[in-house]
C-alpha positions as CSV (number, residue, x, y, z in Angstrom):
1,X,109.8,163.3,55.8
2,X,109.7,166.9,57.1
3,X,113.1,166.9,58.4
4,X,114.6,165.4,55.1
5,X,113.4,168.4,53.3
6,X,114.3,170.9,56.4
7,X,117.1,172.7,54.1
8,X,114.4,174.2,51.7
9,X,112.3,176.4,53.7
10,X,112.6,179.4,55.1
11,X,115.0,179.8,58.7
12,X,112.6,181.3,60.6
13,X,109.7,178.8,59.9
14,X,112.8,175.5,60.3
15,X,112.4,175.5,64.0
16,X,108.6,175.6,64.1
17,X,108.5,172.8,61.3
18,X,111.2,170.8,64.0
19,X,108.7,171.4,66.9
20,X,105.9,170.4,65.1
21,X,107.6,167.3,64.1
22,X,108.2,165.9,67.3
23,X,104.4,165.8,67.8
24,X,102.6,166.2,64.7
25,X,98.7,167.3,65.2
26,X,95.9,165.7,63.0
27,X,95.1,169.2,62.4
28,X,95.9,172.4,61.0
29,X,94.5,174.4,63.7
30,X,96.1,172.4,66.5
31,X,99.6,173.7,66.3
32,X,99.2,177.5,67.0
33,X,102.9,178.2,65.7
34,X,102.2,177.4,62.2
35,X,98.8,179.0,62.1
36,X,100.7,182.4,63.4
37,X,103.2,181.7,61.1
38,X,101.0,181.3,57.7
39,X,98.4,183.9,58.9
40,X,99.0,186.8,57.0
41,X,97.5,190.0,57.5
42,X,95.2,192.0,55.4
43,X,94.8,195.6,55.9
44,X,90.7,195.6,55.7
45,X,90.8,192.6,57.7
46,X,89.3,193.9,61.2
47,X,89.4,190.1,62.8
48,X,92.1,189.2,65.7
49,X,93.3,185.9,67.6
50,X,91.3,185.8,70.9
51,X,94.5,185.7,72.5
52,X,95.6,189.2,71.5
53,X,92.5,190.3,73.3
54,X,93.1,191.8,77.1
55,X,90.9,190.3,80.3
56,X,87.8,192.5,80.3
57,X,87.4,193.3,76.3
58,X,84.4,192.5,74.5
59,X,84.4,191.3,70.8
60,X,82.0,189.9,68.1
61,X,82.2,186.0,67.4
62,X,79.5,185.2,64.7
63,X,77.0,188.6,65.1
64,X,77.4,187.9,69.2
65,X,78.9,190.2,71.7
66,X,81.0,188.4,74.2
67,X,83.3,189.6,77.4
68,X,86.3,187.7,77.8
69,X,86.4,186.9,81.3
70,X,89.9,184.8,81.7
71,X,91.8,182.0,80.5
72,X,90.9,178.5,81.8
73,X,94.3,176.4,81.2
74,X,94.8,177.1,77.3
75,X,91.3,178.1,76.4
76,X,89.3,181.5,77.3
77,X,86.4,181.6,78.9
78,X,84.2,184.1,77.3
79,X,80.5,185.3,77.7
80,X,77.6,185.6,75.7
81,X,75.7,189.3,76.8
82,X,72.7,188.7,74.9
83,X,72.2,185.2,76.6
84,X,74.3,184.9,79.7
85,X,76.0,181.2,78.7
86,X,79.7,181.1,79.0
87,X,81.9,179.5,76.3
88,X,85.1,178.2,75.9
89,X,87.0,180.0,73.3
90,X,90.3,178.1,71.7
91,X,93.3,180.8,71.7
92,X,93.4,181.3,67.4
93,X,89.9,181.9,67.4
94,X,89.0,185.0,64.7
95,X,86.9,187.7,66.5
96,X,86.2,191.2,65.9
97,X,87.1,193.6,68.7
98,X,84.3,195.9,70.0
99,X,85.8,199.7,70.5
Protein backbone atom coordinates (compact mmCIF):
# COMPACT_ATOMS: atom_id res chain seq x y z
CA UNK A 1 0.00 0.00 0.00
CA UNK A 2 2.92 2.46 0.52
CA UNK A 3 4.03 2.46 -2.87
CA UNK A 4 0.42 2.90 -4.34
CA UNK A 5 0.29 6.13 -2.58
CA UNK A 6 4.21 7.06 -3.28
CA UNK A 7 3.07 10.12 -5.65
CA UNK A 8 1.68 12.07 -2.50
CA UNK A 9 4.44 12.70 -0.33
CA UNK A 10 7.13 14.67 -0.26
CA UNK A 11 10.55 13.77 -2.89
CA UNK A 12 12.89 13.69 -0.40
CA UNK A 13 11.11 11.37 2.14
CA UNK A 14 9.86 8.87 -1.50
CA UNK A 15 13.09 7.01 -1.42
CA UNK A 16 13.25 6.40 2.29
CA UNK A 17 9.38 5.33 2.25
CA UNK A 18 10.78 2.80 -0.90
CA UNK A 19 13.69 1.54 1.35
CA UNK A 20 11.67 1.03 4.10
CA UNK A 21 9.23 -0.94 2.09
CA UNK A 22 11.36 -3.53 1.02
CA UNK A 23 11.80 -4.54 4.63
CA UNK A 24 9.28 -3.03 6.72
CA UNK A 25 10.19 -3.02 10.72
CA UNK A 26 7.51 -3.79 13.47
CA UNK A 27 8.68 -0.63 14.84
CA UNK A 28 8.99 2.94 14.59
CA UNK A 29 12.31 3.09 16.05
CA UNK A 30 13.85 0.38 13.95
CA UNK A 31 14.24 2.20 10.76
CA UNK A 32 16.74 5.08 11.59
CA UNK A 33 15.92 6.88 8.18
CA UNK A 34 12.43 7.83 9.08
CA UNK A 35 13.11 8.60 12.65
CA UNK A 36 15.91 11.30 11.27
CA UNK A 37 13.48 12.18 8.82
CA UNK A 38 10.37 13.03 11.25
CA UNK A 39 12.64 14.28 14.08
CA UNK A 40 12.39 17.78 14.14
CA UNK A 41 14.44 20.08 16.04
CA UNK A 42 13.57 22.37 18.78
CA UNK A 43 15.63 25.17 19.65
CA UNK A 44 15.52 24.54 23.71
CA UNK A 45 15.85 20.99 23.05
CA UNK A 46 19.57 20.25 24.41
CA UNK A 47 19.11 16.17 23.57
CA UNK A 48 21.19 14.52 20.57
CA UNK A 49 21.24 11.00 18.63
CA UNK A 50 24.14 8.95 20.30
CA UNK A 51 25.46 8.67 17.07
CA UNK A 52 26.26 12.40 16.56
CA UNK A 53 28.41 11.98 19.66
CA UNK A 54 32.46 11.59 18.98
CA UNK A 55 34.50 8.39 20.59
CA UNK A 56 35.58 9.73 23.97
CA UNK A 57 32.54 12.24 24.88
CA UNK A 58 30.49 11.89 27.82
CA UNK A 59 26.70 12.64 28.00
CA UNK A 60 23.63 12.23 30.32
CA UNK A 61 21.20 9.25 29.68
CA UNK A 62 18.49 9.36 32.38
CA UNK A 63 20.40 11.64 35.35
CA UNK A 64 23.68 9.24 34.51
CA UNK A 65 26.99 10.30 33.17
CA UNK A 66 28.34 7.88 30.63
CA UNK A 67 31.67 7.85 28.24
CA UNK A 68 31.10 6.49 24.99
CA UNK A 69 33.81 4.12 24.42
CA UNK A 70 33.12 2.73 20.64
CA UNK A 71 30.68 1.28 18.43
CA UNK A 72 30.19 -2.50 18.65
CA UNK A 73 28.62 -3.42 15.12
CA UNK A 74 25.54 -0.89 15.02
CA UNK A 75 25.20 -0.25 18.70
CA UNK A 76 27.64 1.90 21.10
CA UNK A 77 29.14 0.69 23.81
CA UNK A 78 28.97 3.22 26.50
CA UNK A 79 29.88 3.49 30.34
CA UNK A 80 28.31 4.16 33.39
CA UNK A 81 31.01 6.46 35.75
CA UNK A 82 29.08 6.31 38.72
CA UNK A 83 28.87 2.41 38.54
CA UNK A 84 31.51 1.11 36.14
CA UNK A 85 28.81 -1.33 34.04
CA UNK A 86 28.99 -0.95 30.31
CA UNK A 87 25.84 -0.65 28.20
CA UNK A 88 24.88 -0.98 24.87
CA UNK A 89 23.50 2.11 23.47
CA UNK A 90 21.14 1.80 20.05
CA UNK A 91 22.41 4.62 17.51
CA UNK A 92 18.93 7.09 17.92
CA UNK A 93 19.20 7.03 21.44
CA UNK A 94 18.33 10.84 23.02
CA UNK A 95 21.20 11.92 25.29
CA UNK A 96 22.35 15.10 26.60
CA UNK A 97 26.01 16.07 25.83
CA UNK A 98 28.17 16.93 28.81
CA UNK A 99 30.44 20.21 27.95
Amino acid sequence: MLLESLEIYDEDLKPIIVKFSKSPKANFMASPDLVRYFHTEKQDDRLHFIEQLQKGEFFIYRNEKYLLEGLIKKNYLCKNLATGRKYSFKPLARVEKCS
